[in-house]
TORFI-451656 format. One record per residue (C-alpha): residue number from 1; x, y, z. Coordinates in Angstrom, 2 decimals. Each point is the difference from the previous one (the first is absolute). Layout:
+-----+---------+---------+---------+
|   k |      c1 |      c2 |      c3 |
+-----+---------+---------+---------+
| NUM |       X |       Y |       Z |
...
+-----+---------+---------+---------+
***
This chain:
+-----+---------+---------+---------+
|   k |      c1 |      c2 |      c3 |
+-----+---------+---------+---------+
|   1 | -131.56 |  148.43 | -115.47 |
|   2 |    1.50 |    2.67 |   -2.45 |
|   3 |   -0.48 |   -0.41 |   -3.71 |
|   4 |    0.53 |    2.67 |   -2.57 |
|   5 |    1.01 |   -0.39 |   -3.40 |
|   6 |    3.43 |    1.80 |   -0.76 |
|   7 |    0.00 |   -0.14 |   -4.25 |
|   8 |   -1.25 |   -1.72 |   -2.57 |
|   9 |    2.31 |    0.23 |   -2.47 |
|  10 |    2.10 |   -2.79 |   -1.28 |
|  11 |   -0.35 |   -1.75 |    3.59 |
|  12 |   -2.82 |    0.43 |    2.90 |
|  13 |    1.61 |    0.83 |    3.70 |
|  14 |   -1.72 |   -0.76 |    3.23 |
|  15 |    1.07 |    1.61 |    3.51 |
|  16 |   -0.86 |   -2.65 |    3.01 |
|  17 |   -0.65 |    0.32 |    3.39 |
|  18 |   -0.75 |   -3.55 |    0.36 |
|  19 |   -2.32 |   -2.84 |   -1.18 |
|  20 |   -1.04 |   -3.14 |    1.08 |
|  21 |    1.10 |   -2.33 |   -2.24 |
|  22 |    3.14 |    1.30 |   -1.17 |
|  23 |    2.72 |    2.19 |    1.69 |
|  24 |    1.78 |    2.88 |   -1.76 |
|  25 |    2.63 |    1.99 |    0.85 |
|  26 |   -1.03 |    4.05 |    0.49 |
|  27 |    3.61 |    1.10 |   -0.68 |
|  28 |   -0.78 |   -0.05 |   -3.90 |
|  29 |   -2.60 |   -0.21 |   -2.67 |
|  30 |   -1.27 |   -3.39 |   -1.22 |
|  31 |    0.49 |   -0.37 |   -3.56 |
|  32 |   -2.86 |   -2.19 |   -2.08 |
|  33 |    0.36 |   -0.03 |   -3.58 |
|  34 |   -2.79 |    1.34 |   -1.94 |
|  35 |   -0.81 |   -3.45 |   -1.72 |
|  36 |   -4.03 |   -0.29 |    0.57 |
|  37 |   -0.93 |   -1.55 |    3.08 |
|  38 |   -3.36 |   -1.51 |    1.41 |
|  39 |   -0.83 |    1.87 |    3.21 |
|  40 |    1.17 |   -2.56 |    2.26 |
|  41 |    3.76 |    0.33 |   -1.08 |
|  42 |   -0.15 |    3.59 |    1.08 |
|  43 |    0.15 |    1.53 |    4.00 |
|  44 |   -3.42 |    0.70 |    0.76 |
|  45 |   -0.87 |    1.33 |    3.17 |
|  46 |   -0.28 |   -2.20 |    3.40 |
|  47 |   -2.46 |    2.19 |    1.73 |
|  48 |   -3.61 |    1.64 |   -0.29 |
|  49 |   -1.14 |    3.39 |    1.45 |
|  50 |   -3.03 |   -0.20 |    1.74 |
|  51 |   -1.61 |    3.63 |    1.37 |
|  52 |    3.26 |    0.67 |    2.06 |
|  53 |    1.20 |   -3.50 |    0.07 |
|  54 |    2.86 |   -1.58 |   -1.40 |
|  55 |   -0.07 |   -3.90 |   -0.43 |
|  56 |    1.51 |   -2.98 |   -1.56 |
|  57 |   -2.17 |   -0.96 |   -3.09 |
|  58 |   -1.29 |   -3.31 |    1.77 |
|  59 |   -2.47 |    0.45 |    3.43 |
|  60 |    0.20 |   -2.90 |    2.17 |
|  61 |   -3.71 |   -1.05 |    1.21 |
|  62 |   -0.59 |   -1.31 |    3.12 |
|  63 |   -3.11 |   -1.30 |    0.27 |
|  64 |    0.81 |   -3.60 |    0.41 |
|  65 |    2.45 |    0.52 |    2.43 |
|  66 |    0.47 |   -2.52 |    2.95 |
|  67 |    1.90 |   -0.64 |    2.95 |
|  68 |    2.91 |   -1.70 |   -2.20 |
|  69 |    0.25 |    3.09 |   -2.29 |
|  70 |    3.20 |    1.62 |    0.15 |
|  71 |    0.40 |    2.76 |    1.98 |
|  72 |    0.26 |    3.94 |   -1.69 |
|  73 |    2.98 |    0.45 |    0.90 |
|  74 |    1.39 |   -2.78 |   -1.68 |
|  75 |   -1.90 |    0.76 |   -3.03 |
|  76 |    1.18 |    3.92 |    0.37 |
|  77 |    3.87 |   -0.26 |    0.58 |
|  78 |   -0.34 |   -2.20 |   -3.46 |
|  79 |   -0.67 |    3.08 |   -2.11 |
|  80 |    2.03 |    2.98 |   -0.64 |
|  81 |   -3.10 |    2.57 |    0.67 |
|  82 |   -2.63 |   -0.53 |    1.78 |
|  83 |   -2.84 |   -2.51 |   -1.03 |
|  84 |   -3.32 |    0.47 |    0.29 |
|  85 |   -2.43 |   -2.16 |    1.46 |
|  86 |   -3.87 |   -0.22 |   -0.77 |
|  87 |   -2.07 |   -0.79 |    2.78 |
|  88 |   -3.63 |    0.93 |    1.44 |
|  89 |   -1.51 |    0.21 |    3.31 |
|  90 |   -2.16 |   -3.25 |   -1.20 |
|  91 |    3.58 |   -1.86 |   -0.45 |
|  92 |    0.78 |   -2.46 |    2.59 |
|  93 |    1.76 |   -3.41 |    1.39 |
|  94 |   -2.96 |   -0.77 |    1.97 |
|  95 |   -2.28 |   -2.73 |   -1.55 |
|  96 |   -2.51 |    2.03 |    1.63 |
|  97 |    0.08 |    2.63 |   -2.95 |
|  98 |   -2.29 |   -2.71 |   -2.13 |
|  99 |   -2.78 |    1.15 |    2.25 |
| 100 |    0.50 |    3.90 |   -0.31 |
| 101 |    1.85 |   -0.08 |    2.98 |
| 102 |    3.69 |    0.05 |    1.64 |
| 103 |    1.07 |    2.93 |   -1.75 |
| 104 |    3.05 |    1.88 |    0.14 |
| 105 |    2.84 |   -2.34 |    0.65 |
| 106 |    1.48 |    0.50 |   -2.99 |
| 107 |    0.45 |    3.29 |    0.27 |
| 108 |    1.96 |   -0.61 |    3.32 |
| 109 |    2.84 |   -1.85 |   -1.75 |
| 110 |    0.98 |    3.28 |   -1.48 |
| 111 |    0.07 |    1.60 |    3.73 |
| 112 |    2.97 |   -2.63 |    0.13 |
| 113 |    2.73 |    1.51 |   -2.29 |
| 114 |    3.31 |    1.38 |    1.70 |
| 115 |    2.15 |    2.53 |   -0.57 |
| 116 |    3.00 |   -0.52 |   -2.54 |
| 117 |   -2.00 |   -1.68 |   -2.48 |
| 118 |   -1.31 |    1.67 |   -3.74 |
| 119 |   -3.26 |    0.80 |    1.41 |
| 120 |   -3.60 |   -0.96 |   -1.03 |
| 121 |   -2.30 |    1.88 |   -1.91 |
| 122 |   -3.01 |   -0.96 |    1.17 |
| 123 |   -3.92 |    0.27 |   -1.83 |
| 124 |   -2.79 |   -1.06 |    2.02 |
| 125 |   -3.85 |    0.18 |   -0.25 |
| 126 |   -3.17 |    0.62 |    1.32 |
| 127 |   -2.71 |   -2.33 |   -0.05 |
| 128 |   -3.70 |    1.47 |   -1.20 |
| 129 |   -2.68 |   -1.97 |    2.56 |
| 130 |   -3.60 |    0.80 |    0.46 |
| 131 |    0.38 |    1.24 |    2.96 |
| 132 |    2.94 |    2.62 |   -1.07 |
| 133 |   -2.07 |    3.09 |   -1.17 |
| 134 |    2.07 |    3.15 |    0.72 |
| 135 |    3.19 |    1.19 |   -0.99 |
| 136 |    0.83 |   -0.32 |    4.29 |
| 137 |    0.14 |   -3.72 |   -0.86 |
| 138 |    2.46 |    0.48 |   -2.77 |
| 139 |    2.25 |    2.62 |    2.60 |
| 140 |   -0.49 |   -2.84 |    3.05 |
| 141 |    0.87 |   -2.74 |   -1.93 |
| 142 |    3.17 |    1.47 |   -1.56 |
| 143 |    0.93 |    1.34 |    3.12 |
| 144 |   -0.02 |   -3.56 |    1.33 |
| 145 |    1.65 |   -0.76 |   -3.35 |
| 146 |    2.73 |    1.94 |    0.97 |
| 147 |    0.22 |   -1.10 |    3.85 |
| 148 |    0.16 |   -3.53 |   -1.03 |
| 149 |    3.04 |    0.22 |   -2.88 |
| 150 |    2.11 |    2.50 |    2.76 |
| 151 |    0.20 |    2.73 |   -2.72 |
| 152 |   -0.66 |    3.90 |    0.70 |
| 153 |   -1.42 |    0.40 |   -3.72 |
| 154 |   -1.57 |   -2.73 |   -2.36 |
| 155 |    2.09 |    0.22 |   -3.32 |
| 156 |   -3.17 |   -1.26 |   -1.68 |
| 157 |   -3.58 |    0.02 |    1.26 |
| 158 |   -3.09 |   -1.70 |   -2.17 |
| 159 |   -3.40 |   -0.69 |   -0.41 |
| 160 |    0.07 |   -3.71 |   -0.65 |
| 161 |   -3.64 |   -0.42 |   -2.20 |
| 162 |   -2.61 |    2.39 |   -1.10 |
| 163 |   -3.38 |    0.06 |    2.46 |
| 164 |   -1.39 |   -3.09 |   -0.61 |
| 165 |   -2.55 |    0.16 |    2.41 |
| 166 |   -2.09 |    3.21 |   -0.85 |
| 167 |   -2.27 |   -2.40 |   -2.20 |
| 168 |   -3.49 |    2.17 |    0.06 |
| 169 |   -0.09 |    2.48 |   -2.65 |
| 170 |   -1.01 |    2.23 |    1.99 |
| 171 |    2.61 |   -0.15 |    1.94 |
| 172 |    2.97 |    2.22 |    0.01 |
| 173 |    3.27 |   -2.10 |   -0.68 |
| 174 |    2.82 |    0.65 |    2.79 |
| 175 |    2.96 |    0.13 |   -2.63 |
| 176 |    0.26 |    4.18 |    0.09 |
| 177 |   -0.70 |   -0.72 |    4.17 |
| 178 |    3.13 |   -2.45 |   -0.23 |
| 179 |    1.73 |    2.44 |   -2.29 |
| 180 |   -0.55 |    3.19 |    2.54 |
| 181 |    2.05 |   -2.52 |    2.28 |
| 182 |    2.40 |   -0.37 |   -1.86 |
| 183 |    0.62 |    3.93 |   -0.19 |
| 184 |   -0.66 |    0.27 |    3.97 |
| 185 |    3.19 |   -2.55 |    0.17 |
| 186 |    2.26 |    2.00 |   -2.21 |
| 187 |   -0.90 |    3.49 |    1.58 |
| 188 |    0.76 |   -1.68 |    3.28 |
| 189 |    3.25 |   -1.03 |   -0.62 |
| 190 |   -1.14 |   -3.93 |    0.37 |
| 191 |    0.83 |   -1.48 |   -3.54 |
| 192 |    2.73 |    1.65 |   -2.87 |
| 193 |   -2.32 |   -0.97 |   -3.25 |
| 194 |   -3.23 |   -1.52 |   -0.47 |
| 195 |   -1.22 |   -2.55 |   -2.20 |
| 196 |   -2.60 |   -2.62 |   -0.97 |
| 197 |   -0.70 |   -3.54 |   -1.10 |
| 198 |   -2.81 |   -1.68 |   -2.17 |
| 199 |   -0.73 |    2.94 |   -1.76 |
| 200 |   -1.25 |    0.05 |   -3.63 |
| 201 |    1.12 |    2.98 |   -1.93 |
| 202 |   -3.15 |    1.29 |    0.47 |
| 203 |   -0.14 |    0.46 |    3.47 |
| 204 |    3.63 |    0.41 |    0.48 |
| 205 |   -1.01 |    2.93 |   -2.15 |
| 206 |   -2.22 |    1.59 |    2.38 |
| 207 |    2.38 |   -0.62 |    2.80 |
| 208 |    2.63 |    1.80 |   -1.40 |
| 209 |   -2.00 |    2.92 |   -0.97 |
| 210 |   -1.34 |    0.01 |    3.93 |
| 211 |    3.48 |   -0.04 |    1.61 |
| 212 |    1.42 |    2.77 |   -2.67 |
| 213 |   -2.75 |    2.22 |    0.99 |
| 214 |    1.40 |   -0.47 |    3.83 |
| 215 |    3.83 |    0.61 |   -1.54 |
| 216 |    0.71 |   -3.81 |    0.67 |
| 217 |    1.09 |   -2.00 |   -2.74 |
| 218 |   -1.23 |   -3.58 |   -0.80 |
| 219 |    3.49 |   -1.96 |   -0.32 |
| 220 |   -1.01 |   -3.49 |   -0.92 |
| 221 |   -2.82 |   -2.57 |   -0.77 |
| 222 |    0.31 |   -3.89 |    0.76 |
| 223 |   -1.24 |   -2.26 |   -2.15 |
| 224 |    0.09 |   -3.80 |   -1.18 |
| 225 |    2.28 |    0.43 |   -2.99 |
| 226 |    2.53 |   -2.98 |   -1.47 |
| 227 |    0.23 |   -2.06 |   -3.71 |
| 228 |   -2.80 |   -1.95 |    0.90 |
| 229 |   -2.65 |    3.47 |    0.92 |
| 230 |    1.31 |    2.80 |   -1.86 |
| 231 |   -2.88 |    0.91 |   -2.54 |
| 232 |   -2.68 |    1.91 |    3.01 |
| 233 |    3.03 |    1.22 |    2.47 |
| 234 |    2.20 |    1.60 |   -3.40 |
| 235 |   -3.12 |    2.37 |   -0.94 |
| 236 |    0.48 |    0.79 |    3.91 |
| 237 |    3.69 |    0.50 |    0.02 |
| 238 |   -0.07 |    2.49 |   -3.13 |
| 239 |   -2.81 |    1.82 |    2.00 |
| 240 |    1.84 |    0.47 |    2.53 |
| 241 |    3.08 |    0.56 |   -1.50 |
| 242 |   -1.33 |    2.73 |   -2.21 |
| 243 |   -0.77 |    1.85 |    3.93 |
| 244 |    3.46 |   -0.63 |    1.22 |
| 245 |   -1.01 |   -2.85 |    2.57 |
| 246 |    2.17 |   -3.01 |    0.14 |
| 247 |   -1.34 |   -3.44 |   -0.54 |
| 248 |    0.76 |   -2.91 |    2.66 |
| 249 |   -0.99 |   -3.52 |   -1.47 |
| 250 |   -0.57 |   -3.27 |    2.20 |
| 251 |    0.19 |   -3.33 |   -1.08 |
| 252 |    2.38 |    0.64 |   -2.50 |
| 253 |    1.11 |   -3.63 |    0.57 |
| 254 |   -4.14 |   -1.16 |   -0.93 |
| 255 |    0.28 |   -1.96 |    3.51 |
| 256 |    2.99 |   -2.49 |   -0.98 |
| 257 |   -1.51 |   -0.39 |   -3.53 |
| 258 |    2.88 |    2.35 |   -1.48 |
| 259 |    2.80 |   -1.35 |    1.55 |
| 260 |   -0.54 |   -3.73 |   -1.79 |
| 261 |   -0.57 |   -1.72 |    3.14 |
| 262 |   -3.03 |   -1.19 |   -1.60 |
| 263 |    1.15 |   -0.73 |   -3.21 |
| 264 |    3.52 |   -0.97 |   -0.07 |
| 265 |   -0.82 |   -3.77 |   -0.20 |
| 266 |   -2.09 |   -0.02 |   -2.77 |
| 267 |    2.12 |    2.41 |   -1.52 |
| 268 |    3.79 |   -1.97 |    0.69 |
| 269 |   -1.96 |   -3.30 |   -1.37 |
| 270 |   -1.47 |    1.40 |   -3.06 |
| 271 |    3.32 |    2.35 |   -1.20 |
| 272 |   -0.54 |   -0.70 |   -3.59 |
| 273 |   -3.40 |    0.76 |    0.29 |
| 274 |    0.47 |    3.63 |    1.63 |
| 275 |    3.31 |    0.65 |   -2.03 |
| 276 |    1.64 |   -0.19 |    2.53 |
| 277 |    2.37 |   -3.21 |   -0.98 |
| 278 |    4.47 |   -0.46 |   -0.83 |
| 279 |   -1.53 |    0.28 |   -3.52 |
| 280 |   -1.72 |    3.55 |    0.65 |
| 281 |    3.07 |    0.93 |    1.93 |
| 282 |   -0.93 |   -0.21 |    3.59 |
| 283 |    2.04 |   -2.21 |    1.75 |
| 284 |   -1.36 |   -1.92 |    3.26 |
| 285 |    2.93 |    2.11 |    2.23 |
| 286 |   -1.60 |    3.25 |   -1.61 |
| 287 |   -3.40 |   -1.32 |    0.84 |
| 288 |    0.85 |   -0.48 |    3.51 |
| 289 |    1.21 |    3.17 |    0.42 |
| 290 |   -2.73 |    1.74 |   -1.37 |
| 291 |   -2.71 |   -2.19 |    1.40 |
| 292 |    1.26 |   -0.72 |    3.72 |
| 293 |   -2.12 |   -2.95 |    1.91 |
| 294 |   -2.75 |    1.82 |    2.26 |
| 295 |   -3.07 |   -1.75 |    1.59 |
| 296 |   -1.86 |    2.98 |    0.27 |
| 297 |   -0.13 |    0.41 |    3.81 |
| 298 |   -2.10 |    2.17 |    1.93 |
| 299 |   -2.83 |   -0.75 |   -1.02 |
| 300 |   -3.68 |   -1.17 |    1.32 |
| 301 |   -1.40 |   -3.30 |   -1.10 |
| 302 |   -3.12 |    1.87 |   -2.16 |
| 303 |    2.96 |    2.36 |   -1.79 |
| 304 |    2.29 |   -2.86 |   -0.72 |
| 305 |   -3.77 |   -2.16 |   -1.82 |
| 306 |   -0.98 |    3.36 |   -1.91 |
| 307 |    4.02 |    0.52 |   -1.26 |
| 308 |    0.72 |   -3.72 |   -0.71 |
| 309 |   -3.85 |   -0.38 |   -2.16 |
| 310 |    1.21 |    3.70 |   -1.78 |
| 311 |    2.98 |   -1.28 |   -0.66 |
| 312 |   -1.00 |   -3.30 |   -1.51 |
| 313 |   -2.65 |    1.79 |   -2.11 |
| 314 |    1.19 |    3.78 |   -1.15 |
| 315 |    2.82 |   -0.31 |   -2.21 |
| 316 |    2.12 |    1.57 |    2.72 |
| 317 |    2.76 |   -2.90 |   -0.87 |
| 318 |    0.84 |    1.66 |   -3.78 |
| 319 |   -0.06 |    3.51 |    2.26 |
| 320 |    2.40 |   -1.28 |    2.44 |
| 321 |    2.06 |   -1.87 |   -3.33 |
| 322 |    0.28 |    3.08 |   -1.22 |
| 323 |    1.23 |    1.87 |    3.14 |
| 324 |    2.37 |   -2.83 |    0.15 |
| 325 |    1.84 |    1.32 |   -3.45 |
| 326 |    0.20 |    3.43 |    1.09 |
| 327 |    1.27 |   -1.00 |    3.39 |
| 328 |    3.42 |   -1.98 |   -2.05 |
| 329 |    0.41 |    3.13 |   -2.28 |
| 330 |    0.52 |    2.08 |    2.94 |
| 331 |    1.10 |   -2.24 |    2.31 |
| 332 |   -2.47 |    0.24 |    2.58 |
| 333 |   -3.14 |   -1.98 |    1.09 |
| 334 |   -3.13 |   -0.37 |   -0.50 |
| 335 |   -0.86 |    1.74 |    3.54 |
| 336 |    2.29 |    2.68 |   -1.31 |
| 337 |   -1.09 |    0.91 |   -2.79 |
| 338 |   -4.13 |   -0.28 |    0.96 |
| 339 |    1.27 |    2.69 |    2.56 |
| 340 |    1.76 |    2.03 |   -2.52 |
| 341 |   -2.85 |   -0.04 |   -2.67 |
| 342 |   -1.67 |    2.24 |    2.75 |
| 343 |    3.10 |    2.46 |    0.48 |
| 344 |    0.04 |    0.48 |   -3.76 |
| 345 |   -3.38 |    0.84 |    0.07 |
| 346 |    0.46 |    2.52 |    2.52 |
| 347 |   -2.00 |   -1.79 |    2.63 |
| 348 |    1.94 |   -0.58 |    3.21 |
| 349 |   -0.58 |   -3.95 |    0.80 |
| 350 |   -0.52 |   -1.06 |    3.25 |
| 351 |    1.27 |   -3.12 |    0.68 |
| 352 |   -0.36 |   -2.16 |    2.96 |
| 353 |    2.86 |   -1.38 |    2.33 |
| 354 |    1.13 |   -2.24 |    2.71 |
| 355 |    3.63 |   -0.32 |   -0.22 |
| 356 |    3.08 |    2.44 |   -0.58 |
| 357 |    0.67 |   -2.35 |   -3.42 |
| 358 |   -3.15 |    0.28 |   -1.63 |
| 359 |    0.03 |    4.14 |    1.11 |
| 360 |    3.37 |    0.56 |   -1.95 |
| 361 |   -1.45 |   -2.17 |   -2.69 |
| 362 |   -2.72 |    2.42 |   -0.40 |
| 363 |    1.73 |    3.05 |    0.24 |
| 364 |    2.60 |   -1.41 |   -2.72 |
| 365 |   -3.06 |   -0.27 |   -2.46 |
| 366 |   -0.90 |    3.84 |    0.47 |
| 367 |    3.82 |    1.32 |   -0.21 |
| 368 |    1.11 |    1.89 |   -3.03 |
| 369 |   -0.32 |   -2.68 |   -2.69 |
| 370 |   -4.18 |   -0.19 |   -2.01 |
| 371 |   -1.67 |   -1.89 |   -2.39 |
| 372 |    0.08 |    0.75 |   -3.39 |
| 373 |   -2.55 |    1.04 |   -2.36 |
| 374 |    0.58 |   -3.47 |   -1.68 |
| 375 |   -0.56 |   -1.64 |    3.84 |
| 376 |   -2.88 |    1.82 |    0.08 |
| 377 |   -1.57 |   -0.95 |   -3.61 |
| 378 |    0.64 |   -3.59 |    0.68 |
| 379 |   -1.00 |   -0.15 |    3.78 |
| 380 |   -3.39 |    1.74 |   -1.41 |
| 381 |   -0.29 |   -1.44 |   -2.77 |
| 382 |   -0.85 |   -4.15 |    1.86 |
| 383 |   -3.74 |   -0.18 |    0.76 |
| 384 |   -1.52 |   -1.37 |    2.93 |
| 385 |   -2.75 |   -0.34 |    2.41 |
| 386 |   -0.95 |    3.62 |    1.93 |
| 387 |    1.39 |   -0.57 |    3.63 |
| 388 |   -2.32 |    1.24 |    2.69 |
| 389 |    1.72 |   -1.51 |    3.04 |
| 390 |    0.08 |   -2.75 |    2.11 |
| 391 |   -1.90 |   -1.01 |    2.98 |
| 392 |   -1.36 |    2.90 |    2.59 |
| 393 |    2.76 |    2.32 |   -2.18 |
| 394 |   -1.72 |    1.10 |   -3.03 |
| 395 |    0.94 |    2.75 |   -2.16 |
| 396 |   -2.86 |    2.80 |    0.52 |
| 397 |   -1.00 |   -1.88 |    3.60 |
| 398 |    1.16 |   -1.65 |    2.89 |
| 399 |   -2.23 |   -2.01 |    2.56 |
| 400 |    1.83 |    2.56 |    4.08 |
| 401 |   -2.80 |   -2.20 |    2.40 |
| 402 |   -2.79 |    2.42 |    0.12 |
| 403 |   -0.42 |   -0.42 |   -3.32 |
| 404 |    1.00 |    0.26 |   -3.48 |
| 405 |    1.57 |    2.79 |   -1.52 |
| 406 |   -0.27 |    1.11 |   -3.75 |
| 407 |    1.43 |    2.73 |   -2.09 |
| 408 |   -0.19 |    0.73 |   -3.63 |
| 409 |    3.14 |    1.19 |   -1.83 |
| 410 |   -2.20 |    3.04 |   -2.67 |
+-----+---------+---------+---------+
***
């Protein structure tokens, strides 16, 4: 997308390529008068640069893909550039995967995409194990990366946790070993940019400094980010954004907690309570557009006890109330603007998928409308319970079969 100011005096002039949400003729300037306007009234831009990448504002995740899920080209040919897709070597549709095993398959759907379609951008990762100790393992396993999405170069290649595993102090941890990889891939012609995930700023620190000193820049870090887990991963993003490397943030959603599948009832039968009655202004028709019905699908029986006990005892409802009010001012929903709380913080959000309605959905609520500082000041300003995940899916861990995986995000 183009966007450069023209003047700013007596009225402000835009020049368009395109945008997302709104179509503009390119023949002329667009006039807005200079009456003050909250950031979401103006054309902000539809698409992030990340290392040499260009991509829509929204990632799509696809680590709970299935056999059901749509297929990428169906999600592609619904966006005007190409989308990019979030996946690991770990990802996959075979229940197997609970057990450390079956890996791969997801990676296969994107071997699937045909010609004439917008393309995928595609970010994949690989997995530290203990018995992965040399930066070979890092070149083999993109390699087979790259073999199994039908690509000639990975757009996006990274290490998905720190070394866990190196738990003797003395012991050497195999982060600079992983790291090395990462620069044999790039000299090699295997991946395009190179990033991580789970990394505090401290060690995402280090990495960068590591890669520089090989002439490879560090593009992007992936961390648990969203309303509900912002305080730990911000201090992150500014890190990283103060080196030039990109923030990616999962469960910007907080599992189905953030799109008020687990709160609209209480919320729609306590309106006056919530503010959120005819007499506060909110009418039911603006309710229900803003807070659709969802049952919060996709989920395993131990996630759906953690989110539903959370829910009941957090304070998430006011949260979601809240969301709610911002959601009828702009006329989005709740989904929406959770996802575009992210975007204005300059964190890329990915956000999971399984059908072409909820993808355009998603890439509506990272298109060139934000949040305003008033949003923001009211959305952070509702206190609640510190989220820390749900079931095996925690937010510095994650139980992958061998064992249990932790991070820490300093």
């Amino acid at each position: 997308m183009k966007f450069c100011i023209l003047s700013i005096a007596g009225t402000l002039s835009v020049s368009l390529a395109y945008t997302t949400d709104l179509l503009v003729p390119t023949r002329g300037p667009l006039v807005i008068p200079t009456t003050p306007a909250s950031p979401s009234q103006l054309i902000a831009p539809s698409s992030s640069n990340v290392g040499s990448l260009v991509i829509p504002n929204v990632a799509t995740g696809t680590i709970n893909w299935g056999a059901d899920t749509s297929s990428v080209e169906e999600f592609s040919s619904k966006h005007p550039t190409p989308a990019f897709f979030d996946t690991a070597e770990r990802y996959s549709t075979s229940p197997l995967v609970v057990l450390g095993m079956g890996w791969g398959t997801t990676e296969e759907r994107f071997a699937e995409r045909t010609e004439g379609s917008n393309g995928a951008i595609v970010g994949t990762k690989f997995t530290p194990t203990p018995w992965r100790k040399s930066k070979k393992d890092v070149v083999e396993a993109a390699l087979r990366s790259r073999e199994r999405m039908g690509v000639d170069k990975i757009d996006l290649y990274s290490i998905h946790m720190p070394d866990i595993f190196s738990k003797d102090p003395n012991q050497t941890p195999l982060d600079p070993v992983y790291w090395d990889g990462l620069v044999e891939c790039v000299k090699r012609g295997i991946v395009s940019n190179v990033g991580v995930s789970n990394y505090g700023a401290t060690l995402a620190t280090r990495c960068q400094s590591h890669l520089a000193a090989h002439g490879v820049p560090l593009v992007s870090n992936q961390i648990h980010y969203s309303l509900l887990y912002n305080s730990k991963s911000e201090v992150c993003r500014k890190a990283c954004e103060e080196m030039g490397v990109v923030t990616f943030g999962y469960f910007g959603l907080g599992m189905g907690l953030l799109t008020g599948a687990y709160s609209r009832d209480e919320l729609l039968m306590n309106r006056d309570r919530y503010g959120l009655s005819d007499t506060h202004g909110y009418s039911q028709g603006a309710l229900d557009l803003a807070l659709p019905s969802s049952k919060g699908k996709g989920r395993s029986f131990l996630e759906k006890r953690d989110l539903l006990k959370y829910a009941a005892t957090s304070g998430v409802h006011s949260l979601v109330a809240e969301m709610v009010k911002v959601a009828v001012k702009h006329g989005k929903t709740v989904s929406q603007v959770a996802i575009n709380y992210c975007v204005t913080k300059n964190v890329i959000p990915i956000v999971g998928c399984s059908t072409v309605k909820q993808f355009e959905s998603n890439m509506q609520a990272g298109g060139t409308w934000r949040l305003d500082p008033e949003d923001i000041r009211a959305l952070e300003s509702v206190e609640f319970a510190k989220f820390d995940g749900a079931g095996f899916k925690r937010s510095e861990g994650k139980f992958v079969g061998y064992g249990t995986e932790k991070w820490r995000l300093d």
